[in-house]
C-alpha positions as CSV (number, residue, x, y, z in Angstrom):
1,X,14.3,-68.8,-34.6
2,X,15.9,-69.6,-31.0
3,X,14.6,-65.8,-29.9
4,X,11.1,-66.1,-31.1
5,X,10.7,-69.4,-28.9
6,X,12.1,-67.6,-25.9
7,X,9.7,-64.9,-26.0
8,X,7.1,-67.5,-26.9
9,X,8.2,-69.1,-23.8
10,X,8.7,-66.4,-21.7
11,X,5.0,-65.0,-22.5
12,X,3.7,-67.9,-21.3
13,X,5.5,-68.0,-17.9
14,X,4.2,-64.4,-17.6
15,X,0.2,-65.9,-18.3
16,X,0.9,-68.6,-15.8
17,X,2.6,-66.1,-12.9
18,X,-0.3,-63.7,-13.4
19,X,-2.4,-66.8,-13.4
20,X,-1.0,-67.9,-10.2
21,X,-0.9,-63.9,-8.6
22,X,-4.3,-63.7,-9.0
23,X,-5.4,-67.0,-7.5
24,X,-3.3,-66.3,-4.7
25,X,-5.4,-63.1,-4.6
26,X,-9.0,-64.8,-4.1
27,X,-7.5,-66.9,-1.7
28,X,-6.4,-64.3,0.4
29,X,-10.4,-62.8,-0.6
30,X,-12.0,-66.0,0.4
31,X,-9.6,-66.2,3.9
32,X,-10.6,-62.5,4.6
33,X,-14.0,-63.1,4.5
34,X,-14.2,-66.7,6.8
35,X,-12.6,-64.5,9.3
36,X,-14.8,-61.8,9.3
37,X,-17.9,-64.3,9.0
38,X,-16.1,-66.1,12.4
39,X,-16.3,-62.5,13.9
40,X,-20.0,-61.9,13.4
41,X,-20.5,-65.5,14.8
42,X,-18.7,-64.1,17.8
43,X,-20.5,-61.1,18.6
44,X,-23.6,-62.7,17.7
45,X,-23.3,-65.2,20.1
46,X,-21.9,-62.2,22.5
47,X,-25.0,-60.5,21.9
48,X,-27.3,-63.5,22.6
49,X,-25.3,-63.8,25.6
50,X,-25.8,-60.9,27.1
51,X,-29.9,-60.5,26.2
52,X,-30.0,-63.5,28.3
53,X,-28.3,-62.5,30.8
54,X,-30.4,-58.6,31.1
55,X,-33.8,-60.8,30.5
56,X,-33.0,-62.6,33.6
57,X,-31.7,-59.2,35.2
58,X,-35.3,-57.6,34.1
59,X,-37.0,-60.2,35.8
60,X,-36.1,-59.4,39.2
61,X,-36.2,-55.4,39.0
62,X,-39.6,-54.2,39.1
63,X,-40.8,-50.9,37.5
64,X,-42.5,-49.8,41.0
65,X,-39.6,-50.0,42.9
66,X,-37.4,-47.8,40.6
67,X,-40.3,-45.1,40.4
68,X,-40.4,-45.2,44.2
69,X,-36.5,-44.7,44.5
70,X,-36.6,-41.5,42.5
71,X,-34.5,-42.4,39.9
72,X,-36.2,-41.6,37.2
73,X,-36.8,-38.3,38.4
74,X,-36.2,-35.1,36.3
């Protein structure tokens, strides 16, 4: 009788450690995913960044001037 309730009991700490690994496992899911979403954030705002930055650049180069230089020569 005493055996049967051990393995009774010992089933059940196996459900809840399973239980508990695989919670631990979607947490370490959902924490892998917030960092790569705070990633994109940071290159997106990279990005955005720097298309300011080569709009203002574009701004003060004109076309004629680089077509006079001969840099766009072949």
């Amino acid at each position: 009788m005493a055996c049967i309730s051990c393995t009774r009991i010992e089933g059940l700490y196996e459900g809840q450690h399973d239980m508990l690994y695989n919670q631990t496992f979607n947490l370490d899911q959902v924490a892998f995913a917030s960092e790569g979403i705070k990633d994109a954030r940071q290159t997106m705002s990279a990005l955005k960044s720097a298309n300011k930055e080569l709009r203002g650049m574009m701004t003060t180069v004109k076309i004629q001037d680089i077509d006079k230089s001969g840099y766009m020569a072949s």
